[in-house]
C-alpha positions in Angstrom: -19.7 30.6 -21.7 -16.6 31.9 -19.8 -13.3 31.9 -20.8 -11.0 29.7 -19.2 -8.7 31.7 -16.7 -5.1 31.7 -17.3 -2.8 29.7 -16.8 -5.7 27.0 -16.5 -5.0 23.4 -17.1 -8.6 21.9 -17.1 -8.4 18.5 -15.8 -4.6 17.5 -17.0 -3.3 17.7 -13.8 -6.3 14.6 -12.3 -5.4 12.1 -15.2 -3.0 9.4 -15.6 -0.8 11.5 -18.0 -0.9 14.3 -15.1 0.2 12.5 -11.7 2.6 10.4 -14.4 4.8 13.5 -14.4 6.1 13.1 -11.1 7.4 9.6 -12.2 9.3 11.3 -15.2 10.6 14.1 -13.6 11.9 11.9 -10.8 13.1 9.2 -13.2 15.0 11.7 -15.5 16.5 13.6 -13.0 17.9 10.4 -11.1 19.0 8.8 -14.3 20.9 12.0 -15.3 22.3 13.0 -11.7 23.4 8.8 -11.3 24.9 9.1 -14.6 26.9 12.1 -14.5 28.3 11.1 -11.0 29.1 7.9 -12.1 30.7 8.7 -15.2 32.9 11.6 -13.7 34.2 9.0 -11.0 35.0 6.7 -13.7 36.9 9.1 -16.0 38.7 10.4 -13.3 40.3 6.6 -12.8 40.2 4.9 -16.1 41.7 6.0 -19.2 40.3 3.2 -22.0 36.9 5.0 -23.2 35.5 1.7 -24.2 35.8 0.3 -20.5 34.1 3.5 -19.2 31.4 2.8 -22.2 30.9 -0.6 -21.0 30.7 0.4 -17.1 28.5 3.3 -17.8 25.8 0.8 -19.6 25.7 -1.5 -17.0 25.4 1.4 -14.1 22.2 2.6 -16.4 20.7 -1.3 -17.2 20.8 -1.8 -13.5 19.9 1.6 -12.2 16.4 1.3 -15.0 15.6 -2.0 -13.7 16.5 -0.7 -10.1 14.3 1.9 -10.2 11.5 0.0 -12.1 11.1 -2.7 -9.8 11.6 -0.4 -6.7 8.5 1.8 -8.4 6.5 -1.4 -8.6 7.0 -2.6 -5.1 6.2 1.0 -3.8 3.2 1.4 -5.9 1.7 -2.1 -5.4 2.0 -2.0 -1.8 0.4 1.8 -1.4 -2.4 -0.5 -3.7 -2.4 -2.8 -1.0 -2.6 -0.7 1.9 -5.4 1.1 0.0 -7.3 -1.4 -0.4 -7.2 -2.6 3.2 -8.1 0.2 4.2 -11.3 0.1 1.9 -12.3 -2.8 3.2 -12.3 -1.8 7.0 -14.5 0.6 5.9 -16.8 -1.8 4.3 -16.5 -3.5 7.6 -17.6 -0.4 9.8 -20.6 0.4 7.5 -22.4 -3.0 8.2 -21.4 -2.9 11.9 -21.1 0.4 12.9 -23.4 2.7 10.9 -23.8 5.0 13.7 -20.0 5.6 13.7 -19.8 6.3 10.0 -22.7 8.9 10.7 -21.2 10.8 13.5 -18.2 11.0 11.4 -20.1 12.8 8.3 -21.1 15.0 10.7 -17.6 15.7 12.2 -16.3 16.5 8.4 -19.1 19.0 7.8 -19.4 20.2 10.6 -15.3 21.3 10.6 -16.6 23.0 7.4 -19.0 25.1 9.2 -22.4 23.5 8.1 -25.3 23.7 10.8 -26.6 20.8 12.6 -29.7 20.3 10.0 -27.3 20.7 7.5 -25.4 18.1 8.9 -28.3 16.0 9.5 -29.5 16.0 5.9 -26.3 14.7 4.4 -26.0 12.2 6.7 -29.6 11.0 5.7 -28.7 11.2 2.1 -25.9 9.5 2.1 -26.2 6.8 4.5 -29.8 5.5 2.7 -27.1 3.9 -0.1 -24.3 1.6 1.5 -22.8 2.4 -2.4 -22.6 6.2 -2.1 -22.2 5.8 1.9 -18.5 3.5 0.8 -17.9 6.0 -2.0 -17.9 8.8 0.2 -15.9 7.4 3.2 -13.6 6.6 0.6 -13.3 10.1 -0.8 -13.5 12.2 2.8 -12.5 10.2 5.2 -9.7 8.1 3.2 -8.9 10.9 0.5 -9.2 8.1 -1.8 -10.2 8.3 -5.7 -10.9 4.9 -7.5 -9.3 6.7 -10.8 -6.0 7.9 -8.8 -4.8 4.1 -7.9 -1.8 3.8 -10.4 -1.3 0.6 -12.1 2.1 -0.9 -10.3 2.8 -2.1 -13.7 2.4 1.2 -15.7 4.2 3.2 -13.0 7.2 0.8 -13.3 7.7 0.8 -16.5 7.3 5.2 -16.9 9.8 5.3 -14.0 12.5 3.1 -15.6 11.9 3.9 -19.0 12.0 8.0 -17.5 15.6 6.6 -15.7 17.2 5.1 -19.2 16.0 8.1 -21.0 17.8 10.7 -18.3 21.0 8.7 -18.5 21.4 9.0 -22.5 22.8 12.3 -22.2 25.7 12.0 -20.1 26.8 8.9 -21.9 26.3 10.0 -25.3 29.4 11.9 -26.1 31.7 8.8 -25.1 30.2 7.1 -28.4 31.7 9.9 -30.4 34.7 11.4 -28.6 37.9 9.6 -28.5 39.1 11.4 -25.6 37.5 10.8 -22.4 38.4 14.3 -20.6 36.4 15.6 -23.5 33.7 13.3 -23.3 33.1 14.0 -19.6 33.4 17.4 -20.7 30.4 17.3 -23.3 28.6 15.0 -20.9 27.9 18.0 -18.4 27.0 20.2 -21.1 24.8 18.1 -22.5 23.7 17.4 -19.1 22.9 21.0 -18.2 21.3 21.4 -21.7 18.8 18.3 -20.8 18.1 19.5 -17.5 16.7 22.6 -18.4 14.6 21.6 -21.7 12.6 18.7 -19.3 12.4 21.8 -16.4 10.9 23.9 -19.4 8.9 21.1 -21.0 7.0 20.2 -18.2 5.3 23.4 -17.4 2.4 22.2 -20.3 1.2 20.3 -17.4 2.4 22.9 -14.2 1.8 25.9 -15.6 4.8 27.6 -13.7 6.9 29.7 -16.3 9.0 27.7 -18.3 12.0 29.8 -18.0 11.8 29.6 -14.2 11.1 25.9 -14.4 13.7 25.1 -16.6 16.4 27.2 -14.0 15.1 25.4 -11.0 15.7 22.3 -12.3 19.1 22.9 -13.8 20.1 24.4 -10.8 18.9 21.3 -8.4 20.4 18.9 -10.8 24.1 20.4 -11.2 24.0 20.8 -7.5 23.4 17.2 -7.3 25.5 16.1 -10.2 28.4 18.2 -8.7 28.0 16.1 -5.5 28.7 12.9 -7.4 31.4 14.8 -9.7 33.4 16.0 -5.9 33.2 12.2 -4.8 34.9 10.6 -8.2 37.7 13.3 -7.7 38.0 12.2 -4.1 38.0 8.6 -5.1 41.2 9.4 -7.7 42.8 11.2 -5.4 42.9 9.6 -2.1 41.7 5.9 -3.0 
């Protein structure tokens, strides 16, 4: 048997842990980049750490539920549209077969099969209204029963992903009495954070870690610094 190739990642990337890595990554890096935006404005206009504590939890409580139910709307109505779209297609195979047909033979025929090629699929697969919905689905609609995310699950990874990328920022104001040197641990930690979760999540890209890791400290101080420039703006002309 051959060896995989490198770099390979099997089937990973087509399973819920796979396409869930989009909801992490995305979670982790808005929880952080909120965070760190936030929390710089605020130090730059309050003094009492314990105030900035207490502001900085209930920015990340609402920002996890925020982004929770926000993911669960998004993915229930994609669901929705879906399966409406599913069921038009039910529709046209029981009342316009011959549409469905022609249309098999417009996808293989873009992919350079002949006209008895053609032909031959389209007796195949239009003898089962099962297989004949299965593949409309998976041509026509790009559509994969085992890629529809649970709303529920996707919620839940993206706010949990969210509270999990704030926790570095607002670690250091726990332990340091002084909040210029909390906000100054918070972007270290910050940059430290950013680049372990670019690195950690090449076992599912396979891009080099030490490349992935830059990119995505890179993108997020570039964002962070955005919300960092606006808190200074705040103190100094609000």
């Amino acid at each position: 048997m051959a060896e995989p190739l490198p770099g390979h990642h099997h089937e990973d990337w087509h399973t819920p842990k796979g396409r869930a890595i989009r909801e992490i990554i995305f979670g982790m890096n808005d929880g952080l980049v909120t965070t760190i935006g936030f929390l710089a404005g605020v130090t730059s206009s309050i003094s009492e750490i314990r105030y900035i504590i207490l502001a900085g939890m209930a920015e990340i409580v609402a920002g996890a539920v925020s982004m929770g139910i926000g993911a669960y709307l998004a993915t229930k109505s994609q669901r929705e549209f879906f399966h409406s779209e599913i069921e038009r297609e039910k529709w046209e195979i029981e009342k316009m077969p011959e549409k469905e047909a022609q249309e098999i033979r417009e996808i293989y025929g873009d992919m350079g099969f002949t006209r008895p090629e053609q032909e031959m699929i389209v007796n195949r697969v239009t003898s089962d209204k099962e297989l004949l919905l299965r593949f409309m689905k998976r041509e026509e609609l790009g559509l994969i029963d085992e890629h529809l995310d649970d709303p529920i699950q996707v919620a839940l990874t993206m706010g949990a992903s969210f509270f999990v990328g704030c926790l570095p920022p607002i670690l250091p104001y726990f332990f340091l009495g002084d909040p210029h040197s909390a906000i100054a641990m918070a972007i270290l930690f910050s940059v430290v954070f950013l680049f372990l979760a670019g690195a950690a999540k090449t076992k599912l890209t396979k891009v080099r870690p030490l490349r992935s890791g830059l990119e995505t400290t890179v993108l997020g101080i570039a964002a962070s610094s955005v919300g960092y420039g606006l808190g200074w703006v705040a103190e100094k002309f609000i």
